[in-house]
C-alpha positions in Angstrom: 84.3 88.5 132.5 81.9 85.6 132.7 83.3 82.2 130.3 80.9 83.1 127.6 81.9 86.8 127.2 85.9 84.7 127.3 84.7 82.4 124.8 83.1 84.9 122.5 86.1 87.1 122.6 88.7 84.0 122.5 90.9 84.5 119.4 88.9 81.6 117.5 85.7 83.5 117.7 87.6 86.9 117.1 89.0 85.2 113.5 85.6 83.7 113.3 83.3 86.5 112.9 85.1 88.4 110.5 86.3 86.5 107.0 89.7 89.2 106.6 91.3 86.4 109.1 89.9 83.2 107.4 92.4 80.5 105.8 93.4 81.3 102.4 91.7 78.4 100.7 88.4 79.2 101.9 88.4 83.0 100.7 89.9 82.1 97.6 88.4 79.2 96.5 85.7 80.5 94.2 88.6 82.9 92.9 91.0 79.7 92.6 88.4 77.5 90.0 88.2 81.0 87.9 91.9 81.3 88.1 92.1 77.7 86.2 89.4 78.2 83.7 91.9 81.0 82.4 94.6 78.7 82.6 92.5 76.9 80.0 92.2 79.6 78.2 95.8 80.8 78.0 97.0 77.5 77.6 99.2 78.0 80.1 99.0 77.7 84.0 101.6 80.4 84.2 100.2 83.0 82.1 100.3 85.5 85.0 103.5 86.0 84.0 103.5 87.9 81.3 101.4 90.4 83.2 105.0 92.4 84.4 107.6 91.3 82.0 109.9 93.8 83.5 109.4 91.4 86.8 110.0 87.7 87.6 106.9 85.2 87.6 105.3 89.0 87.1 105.4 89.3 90.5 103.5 86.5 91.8 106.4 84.7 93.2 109.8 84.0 93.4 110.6 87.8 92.6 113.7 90.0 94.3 112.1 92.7 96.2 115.9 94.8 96.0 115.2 94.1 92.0 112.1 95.1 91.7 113.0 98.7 93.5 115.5 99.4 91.5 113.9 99.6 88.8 111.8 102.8 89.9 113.6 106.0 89.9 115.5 106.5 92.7 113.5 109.9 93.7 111.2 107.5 94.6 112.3 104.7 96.6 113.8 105.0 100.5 117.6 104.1 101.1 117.9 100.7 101.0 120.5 97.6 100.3 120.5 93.7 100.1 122.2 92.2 102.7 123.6 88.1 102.7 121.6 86.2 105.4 125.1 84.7 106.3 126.7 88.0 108.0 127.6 87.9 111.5 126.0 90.5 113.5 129.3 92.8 113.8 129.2 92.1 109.8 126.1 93.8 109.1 126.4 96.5 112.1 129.7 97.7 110.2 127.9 97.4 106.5 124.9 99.5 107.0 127.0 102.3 109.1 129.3 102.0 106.5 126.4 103.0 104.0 125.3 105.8 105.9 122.2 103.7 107.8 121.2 104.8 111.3 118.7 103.2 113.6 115.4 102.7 113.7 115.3 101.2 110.4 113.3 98.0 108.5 114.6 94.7 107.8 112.7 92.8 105.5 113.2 89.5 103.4 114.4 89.9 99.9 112.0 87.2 99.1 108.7 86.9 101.2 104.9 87.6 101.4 102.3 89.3 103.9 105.0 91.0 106.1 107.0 87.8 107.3 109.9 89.1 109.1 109.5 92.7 108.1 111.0 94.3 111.5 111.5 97.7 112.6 115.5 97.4 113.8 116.2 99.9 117.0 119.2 98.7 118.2 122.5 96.1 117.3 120.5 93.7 120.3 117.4 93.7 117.4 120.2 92.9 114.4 121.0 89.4 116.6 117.6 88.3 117.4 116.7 88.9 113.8 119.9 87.2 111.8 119.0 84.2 114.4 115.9 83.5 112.4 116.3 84.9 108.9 117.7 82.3 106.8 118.1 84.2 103.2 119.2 87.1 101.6 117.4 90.2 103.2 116.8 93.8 102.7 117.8 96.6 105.3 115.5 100.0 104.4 115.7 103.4 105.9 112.5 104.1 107.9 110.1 106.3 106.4 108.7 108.2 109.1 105.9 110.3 106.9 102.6 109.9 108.6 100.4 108.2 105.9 100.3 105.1 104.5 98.7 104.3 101.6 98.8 101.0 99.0 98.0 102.3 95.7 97.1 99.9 93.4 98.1 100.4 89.5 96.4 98.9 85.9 97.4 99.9 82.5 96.5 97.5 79.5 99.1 97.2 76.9 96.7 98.5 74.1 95.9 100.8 75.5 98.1 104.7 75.9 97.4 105.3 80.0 96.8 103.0 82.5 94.7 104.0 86.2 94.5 103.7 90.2 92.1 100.8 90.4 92.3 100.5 94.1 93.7 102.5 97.3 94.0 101.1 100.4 94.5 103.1 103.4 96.9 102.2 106.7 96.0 102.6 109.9 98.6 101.6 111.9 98.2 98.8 115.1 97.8 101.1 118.2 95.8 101.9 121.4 95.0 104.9 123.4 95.2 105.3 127.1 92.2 105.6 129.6 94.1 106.7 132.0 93.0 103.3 134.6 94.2 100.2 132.5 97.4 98.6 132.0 99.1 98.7 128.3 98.8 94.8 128.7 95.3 95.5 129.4 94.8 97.8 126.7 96.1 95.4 124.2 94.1 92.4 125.1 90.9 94.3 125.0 91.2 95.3 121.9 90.7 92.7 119.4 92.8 93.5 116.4 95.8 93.9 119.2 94.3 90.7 120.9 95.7 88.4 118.3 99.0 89.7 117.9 99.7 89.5 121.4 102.4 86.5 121.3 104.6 89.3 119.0 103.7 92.4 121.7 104.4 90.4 124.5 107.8 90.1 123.5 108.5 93.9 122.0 106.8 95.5 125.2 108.3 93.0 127.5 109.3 95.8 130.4 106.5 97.9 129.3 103.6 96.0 130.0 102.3 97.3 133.5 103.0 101.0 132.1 99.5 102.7 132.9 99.5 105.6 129.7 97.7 108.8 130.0 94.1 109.4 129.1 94.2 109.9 125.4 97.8 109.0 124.8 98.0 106.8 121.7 100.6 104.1 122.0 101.5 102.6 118.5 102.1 98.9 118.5 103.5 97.7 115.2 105.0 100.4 112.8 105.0 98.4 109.9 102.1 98.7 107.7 100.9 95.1 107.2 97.7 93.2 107.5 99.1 90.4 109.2 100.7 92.4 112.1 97.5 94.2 112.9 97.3 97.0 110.7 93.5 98.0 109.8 93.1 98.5 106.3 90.9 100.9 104.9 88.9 101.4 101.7 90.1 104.8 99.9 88.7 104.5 96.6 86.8 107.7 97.0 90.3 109.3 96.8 90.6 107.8 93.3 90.4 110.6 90.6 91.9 111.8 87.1 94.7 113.7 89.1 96.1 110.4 90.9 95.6 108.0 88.1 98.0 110.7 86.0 100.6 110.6 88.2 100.9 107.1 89.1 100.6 106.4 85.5 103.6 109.0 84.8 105.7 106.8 87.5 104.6 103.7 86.1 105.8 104.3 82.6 109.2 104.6 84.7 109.4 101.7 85.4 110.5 98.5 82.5 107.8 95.9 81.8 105.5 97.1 84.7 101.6 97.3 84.1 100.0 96.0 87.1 100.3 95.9 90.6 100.5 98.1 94.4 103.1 101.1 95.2 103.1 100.3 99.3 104.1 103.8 100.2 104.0 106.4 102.4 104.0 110.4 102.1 102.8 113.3 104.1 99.7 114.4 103.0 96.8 113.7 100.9 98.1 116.7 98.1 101.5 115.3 98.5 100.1 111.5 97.1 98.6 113.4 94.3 101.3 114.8 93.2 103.7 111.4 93.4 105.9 113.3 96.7 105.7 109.8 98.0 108.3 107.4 99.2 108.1 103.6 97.6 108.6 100.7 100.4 108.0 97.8 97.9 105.9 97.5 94.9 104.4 94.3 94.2 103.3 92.6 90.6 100.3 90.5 89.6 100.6 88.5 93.1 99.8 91.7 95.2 95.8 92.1 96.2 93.8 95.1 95.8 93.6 94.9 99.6 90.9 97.6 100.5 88.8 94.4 100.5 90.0 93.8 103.5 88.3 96.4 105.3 86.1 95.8 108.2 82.7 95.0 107.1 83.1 94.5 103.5 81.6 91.7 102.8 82.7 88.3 101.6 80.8 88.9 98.1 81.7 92.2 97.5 85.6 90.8 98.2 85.5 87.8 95.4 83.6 89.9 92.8 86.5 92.6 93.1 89.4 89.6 93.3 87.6 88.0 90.0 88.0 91.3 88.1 91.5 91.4 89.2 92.2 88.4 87.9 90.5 89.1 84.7 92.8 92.2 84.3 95.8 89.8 84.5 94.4 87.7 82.2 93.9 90.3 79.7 97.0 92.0 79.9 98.7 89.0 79.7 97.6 88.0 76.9 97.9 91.2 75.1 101.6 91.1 75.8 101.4 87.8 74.5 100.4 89.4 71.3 102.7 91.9 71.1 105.7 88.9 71.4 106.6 88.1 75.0 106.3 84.5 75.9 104.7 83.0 79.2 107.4 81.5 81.2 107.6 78.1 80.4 106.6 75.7 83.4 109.7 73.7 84.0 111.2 77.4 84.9 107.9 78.6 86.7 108.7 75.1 88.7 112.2 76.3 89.8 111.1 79.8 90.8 108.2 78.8 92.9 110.6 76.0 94.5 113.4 79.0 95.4 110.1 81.2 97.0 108.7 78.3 99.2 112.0 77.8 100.6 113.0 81.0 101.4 109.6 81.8 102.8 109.5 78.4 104.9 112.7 79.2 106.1 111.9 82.7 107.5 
């Protein structure tokens, strides 16, 4: 490889050439000015809030990801507990087999954003390494091993009877297939979406590395389904219909003071999602994106125009359960659950 085909495919140029890995200030900046002109309009820079009443801070921050899941009917929602970040490792080994937990299984943090230490668990050596790092209260899941992934994205204005799917996004998991010739190190760093995680895949296929897989054998890297650990998302609004907006709107209406926000889910078929035979990982309020944006090659404009009509959504139904009696939480309190989430998510 000559220095200018190393330079172009350094992991500066890699982020460079495609805005999904840009800073978050630069995306969101036109998005941030229209955020505070209906800040203006609310009167309130916290009117987000009363977007999910059912939900602290709606969902943008500071809310208990155990809390929020058990409000959705337990049909719905994987096994999982909330464990106390101050548990020895022998602790939480005899806790979860206690509760009927085997491995693999997810640890996650019971507050957190964008996948931060969200961990598939194999093994009482992986329950060690991650109680060594995690510094707050934390979440221990069953592993849903259905094939698809899916983040379904739900809207329902207070006026109004029904609400909709607005936006799917489709998972496809971090993962490389064999030639047959190369290395899985070698595999990994040509690929560029497995390029930049390579620090993390050093680590979990330390042993593994000089393993030459068979021609067309797929190796998956990560397992959990998030953008910042290499997952591709993909746009599936063309699986958006009358059918899936019914039944997401009839598990919705399940669920107290929830109007707005992503099911992160998997299931085991396309007919299966229609029907709601799904299985709940998290569900996020009014801080969650409608991340089919983040597909490769939408563009930048296409991205802001849809993150501006999500924030107009919030805005309006905000304000309609304004009118109908619930408050915006009042800033001095906003202050003291935004404090809570920064240090729990600086911590991990």
């Amino acid at each position: 490889m000559s220095w200018r085909d190393g330079l172009f495919r350094s992991n500066f140029f890699i982020k460079f050439r495609s805005w999904e890995y840009w800073p978050f200030g630069i995306v969101q900046f036109p998005v941030i000015l229209y955020v505070a002109w209906l800040s203006l309009r609310a009167r309130s820079l916290v009117f987000f809030s009363a977007s999910n009443p059912g939900i602290t801070m709606g969902g943008m921050f500071g809310e208990s990801k155990f809390e929020v899941l058990e409000k959705i009917p337990s049909r719905y929602v994987p096994k999982t507990m909330r464990l106390h970040s101050s548990l020895k490792s022998k602790e939480v080994i005899k806790v979860i087999t206690d509760e009927g937990f085997s491995f693999p299984l997810i640890f996650k943090p019971d507050l957190g954003e964008r996948g931060y230490l969200v961990e598939r668990i194999n093994n009482e050596k992986d329950i060690e390494a991650y109680l060594s790092r995690v510094k707050f209260d934390f979440l221990a899941q069953e592993l849903v091993s259905l094939p698809l992934e899916f983040g379904v994205f739900y809207t329902r204005f207070p006026n109004d009877k029904n609400g909709k799917v607005t936006s799917v996004v489709m998972k496809e998991m971090l993962s490389v297939c064999g030639d047959g010739r190369s290395s899985l190190q070698e595999l990994i760093l040509n690929l560029d979406r497995a390029r930049l995680q390579w620090p993390i895949l050093q680590r979990t296929f330390l042993g593994r590395l000089t393993e030459i897989p068979e021609f067309g054998k797929k190796t998956e890297l990560v397992s959990v389904g998030n953008h910042c650990l290499g997952t591709k998302f993909l746009d599936g609004g063309h699986l958006i219909n009358d059918s899936l907006s019914v039944t997401f709107d009839a598990i919705s209406k399940q669920i107290p003071g929830f109007y707005f926000g992503r099911f992160d889910l998997r299931c085991g078929s396309l007919e299966d999602l229609c029907q709601g035979n799904v299985k709940i990982m998290e569900l996020n309020g009014c801080g969650a994106e409608p991340a089919h944006i983040y597909q490769p090659g939408y563009s930048l404009r296409q991205a802001i125009a849809v993150l501006l009509r999500h924030w107009r959504n919030i805005f309006i139904i905000a304000r309609q359960n304004k009118e109908r009696g619930i408050p915006y939480t009042p800033f001095k309190e906003a202050i003291q659950h935004y404090r809570k989430f920064k240090a729990a998510t600086s911590a991990t």
